[in-house]
Backbone bond lengths (Angstrom), bond angles and torsions (degrees), N, CA, C in turn:
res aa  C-N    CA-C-N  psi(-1)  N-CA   C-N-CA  omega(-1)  CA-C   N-CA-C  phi
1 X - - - 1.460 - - 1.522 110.16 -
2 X 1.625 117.73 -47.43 1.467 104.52 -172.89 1.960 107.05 -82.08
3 X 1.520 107.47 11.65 1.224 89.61 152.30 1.462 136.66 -77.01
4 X 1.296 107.74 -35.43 1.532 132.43 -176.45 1.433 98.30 -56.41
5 X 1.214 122.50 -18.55 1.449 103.54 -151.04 1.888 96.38 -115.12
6 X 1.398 100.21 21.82 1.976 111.22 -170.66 1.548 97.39 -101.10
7 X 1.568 131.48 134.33 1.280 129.59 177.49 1.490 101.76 -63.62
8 X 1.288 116.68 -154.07 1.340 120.91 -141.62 1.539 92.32 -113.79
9 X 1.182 113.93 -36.32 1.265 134.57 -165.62 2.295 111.26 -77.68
10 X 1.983 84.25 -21.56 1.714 88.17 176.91 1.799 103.53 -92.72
11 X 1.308 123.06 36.89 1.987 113.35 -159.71 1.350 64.30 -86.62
12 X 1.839 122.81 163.74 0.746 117.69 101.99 1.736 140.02 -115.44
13 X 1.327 130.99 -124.60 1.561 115.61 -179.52 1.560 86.87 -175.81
14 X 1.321 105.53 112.18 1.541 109.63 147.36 1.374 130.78 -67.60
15 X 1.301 119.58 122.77 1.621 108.96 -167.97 1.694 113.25 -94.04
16 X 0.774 116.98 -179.08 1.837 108.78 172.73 1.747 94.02 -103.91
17 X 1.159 98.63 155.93 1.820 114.62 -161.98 1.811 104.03 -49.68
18 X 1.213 96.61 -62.02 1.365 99.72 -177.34 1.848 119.07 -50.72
19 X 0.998 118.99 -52.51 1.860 136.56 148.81 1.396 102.86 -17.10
20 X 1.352 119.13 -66.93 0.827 149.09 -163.70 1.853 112.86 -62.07
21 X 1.239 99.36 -67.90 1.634 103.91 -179.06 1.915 101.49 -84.99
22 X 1.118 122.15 5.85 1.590 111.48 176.74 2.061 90.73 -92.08
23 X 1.109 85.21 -50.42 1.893 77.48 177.10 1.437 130.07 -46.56
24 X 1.199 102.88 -39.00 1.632 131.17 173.62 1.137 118.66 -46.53
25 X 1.493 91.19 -70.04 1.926 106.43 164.78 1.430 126.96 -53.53
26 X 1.370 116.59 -44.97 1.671 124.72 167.15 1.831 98.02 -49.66
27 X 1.548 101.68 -45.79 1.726 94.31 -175.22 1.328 119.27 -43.10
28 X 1.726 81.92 -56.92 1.839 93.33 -167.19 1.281 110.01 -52.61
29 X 1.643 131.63 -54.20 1.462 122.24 -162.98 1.082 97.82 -76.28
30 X 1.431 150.96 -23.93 1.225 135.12 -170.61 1.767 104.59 -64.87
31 X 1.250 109.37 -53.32 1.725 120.75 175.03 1.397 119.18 -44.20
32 X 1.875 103.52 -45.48 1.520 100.88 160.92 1.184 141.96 -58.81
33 X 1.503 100.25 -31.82 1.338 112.02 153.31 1.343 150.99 -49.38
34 X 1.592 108.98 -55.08 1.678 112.79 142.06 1.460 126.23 -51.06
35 X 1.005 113.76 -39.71 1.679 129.86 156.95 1.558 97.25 -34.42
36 X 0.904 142.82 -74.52 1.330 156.17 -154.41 1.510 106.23 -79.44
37 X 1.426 113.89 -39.41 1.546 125.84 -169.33 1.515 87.33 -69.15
38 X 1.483 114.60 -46.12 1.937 118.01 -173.10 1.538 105.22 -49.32
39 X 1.013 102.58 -70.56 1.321 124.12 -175.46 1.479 110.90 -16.11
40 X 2.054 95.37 -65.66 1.251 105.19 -162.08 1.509 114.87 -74.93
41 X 1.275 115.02 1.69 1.779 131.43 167.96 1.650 90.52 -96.15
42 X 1.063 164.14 -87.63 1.280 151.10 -173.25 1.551 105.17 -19.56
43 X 1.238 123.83 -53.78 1.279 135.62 -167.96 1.799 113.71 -72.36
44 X 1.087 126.27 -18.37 1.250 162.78 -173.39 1.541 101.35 48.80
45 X 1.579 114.43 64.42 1.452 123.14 177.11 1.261 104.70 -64.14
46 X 1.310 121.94 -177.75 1.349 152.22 170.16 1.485 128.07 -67.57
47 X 1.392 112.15 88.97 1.221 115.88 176.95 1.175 137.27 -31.72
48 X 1.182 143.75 3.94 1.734 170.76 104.69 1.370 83.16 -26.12
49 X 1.702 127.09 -103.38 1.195 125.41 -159.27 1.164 123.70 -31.22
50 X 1.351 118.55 -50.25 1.466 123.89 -178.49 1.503 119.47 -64.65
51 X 1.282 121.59 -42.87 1.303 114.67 164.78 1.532 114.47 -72.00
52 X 0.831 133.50 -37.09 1.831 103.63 161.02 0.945 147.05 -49.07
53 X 1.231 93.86 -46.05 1.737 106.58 158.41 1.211 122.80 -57.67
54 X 1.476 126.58 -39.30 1.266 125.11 172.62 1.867 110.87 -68.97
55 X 1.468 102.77 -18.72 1.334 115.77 157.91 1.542 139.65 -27.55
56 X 1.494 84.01 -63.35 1.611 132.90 -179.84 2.162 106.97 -62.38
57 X 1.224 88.15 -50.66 1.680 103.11 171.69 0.906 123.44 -82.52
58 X 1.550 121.83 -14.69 1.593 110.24 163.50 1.416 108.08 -80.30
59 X 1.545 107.48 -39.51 1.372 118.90 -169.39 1.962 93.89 -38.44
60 X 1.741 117.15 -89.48 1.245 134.40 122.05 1.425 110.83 45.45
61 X 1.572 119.06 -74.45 1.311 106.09 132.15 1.065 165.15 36.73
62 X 1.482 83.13 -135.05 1.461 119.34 174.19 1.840 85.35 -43.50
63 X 1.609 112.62 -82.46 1.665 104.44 -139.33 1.728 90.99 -70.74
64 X 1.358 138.30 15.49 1.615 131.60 148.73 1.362 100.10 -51.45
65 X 1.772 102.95 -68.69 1.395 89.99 -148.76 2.296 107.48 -82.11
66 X 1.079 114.25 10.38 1.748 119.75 175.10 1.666 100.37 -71.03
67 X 1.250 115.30 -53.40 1.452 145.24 160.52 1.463 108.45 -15.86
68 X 1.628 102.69 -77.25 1.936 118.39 -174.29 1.233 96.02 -59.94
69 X 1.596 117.98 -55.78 1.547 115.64 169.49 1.145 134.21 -2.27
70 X 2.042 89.61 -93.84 1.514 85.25 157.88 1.112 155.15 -5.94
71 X 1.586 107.54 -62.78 1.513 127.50 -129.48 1.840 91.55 -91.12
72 X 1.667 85.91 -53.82 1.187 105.96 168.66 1.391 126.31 -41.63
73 X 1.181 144.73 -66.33 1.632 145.91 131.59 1.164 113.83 -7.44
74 X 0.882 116.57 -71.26 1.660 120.53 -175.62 1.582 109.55 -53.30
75 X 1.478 128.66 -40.52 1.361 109.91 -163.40 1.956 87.11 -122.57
76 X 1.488 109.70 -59.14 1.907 91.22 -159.78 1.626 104.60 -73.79
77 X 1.604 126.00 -32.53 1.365 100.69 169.46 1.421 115.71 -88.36
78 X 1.320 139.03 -17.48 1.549 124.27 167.40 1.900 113.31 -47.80
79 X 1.586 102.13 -44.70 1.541 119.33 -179.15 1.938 103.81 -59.10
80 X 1.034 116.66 -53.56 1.464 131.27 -173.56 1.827 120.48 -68.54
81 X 1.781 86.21 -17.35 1.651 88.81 170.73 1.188 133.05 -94.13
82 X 1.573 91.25 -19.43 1.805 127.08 -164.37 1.921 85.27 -98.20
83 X 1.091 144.29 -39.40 1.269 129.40 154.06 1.036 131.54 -53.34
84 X 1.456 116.77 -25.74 1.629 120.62 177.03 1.350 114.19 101.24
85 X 1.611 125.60 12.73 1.555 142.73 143.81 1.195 128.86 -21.40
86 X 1.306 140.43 1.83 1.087 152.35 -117.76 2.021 93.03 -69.07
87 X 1.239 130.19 -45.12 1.420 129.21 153.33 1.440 96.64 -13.40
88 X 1.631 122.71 -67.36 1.820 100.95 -154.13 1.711 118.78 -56.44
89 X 1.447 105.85 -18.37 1.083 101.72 175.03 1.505 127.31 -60.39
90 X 1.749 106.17 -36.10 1.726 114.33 179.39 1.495 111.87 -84.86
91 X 1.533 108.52 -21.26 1.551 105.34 147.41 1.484 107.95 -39.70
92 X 1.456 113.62 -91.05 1.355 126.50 -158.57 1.380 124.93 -43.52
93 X 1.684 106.26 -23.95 1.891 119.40 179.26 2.155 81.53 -77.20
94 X 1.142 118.29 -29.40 1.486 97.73 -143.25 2.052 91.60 -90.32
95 X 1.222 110.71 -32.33 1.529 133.45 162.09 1.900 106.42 -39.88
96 X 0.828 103.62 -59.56 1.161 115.20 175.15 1.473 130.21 -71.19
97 X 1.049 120.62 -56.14 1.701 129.64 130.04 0.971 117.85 7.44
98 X 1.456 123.03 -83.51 1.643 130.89 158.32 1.092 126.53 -59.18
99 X 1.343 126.17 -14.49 1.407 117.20 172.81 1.311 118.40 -89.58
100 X 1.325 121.16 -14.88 1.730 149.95 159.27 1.723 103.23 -72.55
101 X 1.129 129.97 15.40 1.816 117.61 172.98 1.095 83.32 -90.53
C-alpha cells in the first residue's frame, strides 16, 4: 500500500549487476566526452570539430537511452502488465512522447 501512494518520480528499480555496470559505462564515456567537448571550447578549437563531437554525444545518447528502453520494457512494464497495472502502459505511451520531441 505505501507503495501506491509514492509519485512517479520516487519508483525506484534494482538492476541486476551486469544492467547495471553496462549503463555506468555508457555514463562514464559519455561524461568524458563532454569533458573533452569542454576542453575543446577552452582550447578555442574549430567549430566543425566541436560540433561533431557533440555529434558523437548525442548520438551516445540516443543508444543510452534505446538501451534503458529496452531494459525497461522487458522487465518493469512486462512485470506491471502481467500484474494488471494497466497505468504502466499510459506511462509508457507518455515516456515515449517525450522522447519523440
Amino acid at each position: 500500500m505505501q507503495e501506491e501512494q509514492k509519485c512517479m518520480c520516487c519508483k525506484t528499480k534494482e538492476r541486476p549487476e551486469k544492467e547495471y555496470r553496462d549503463l555506468l559505462n555508457r555514463l562514464n564515456r559519455i561524461e568524458g566526452q563532454v569533458r573533452g567537448i569542454k576542453g575543446m571550447v577552452e582550447r578555442d578549437a574549430y567549430c566543425t570539430d566541436i560540433l561533431i563531437q557533440v555529434s558523437a554525444v548525442n548520438a551516445a545518447l540516443n543508444s543510452f537511452n534505446k538501451v534503458l528502453l529496452s531494459n525497461h520494457i522487458k522487465t518493469c512494464v512486462t512485470r506491471d502488465i502481467r500484474e494488471g497495472k494497466e497505468e504502466t502502459v499510459d506511462e509508457l505511451v507518455m515516456t515515449l512522447q517525450k522522447l519523440m520531441k
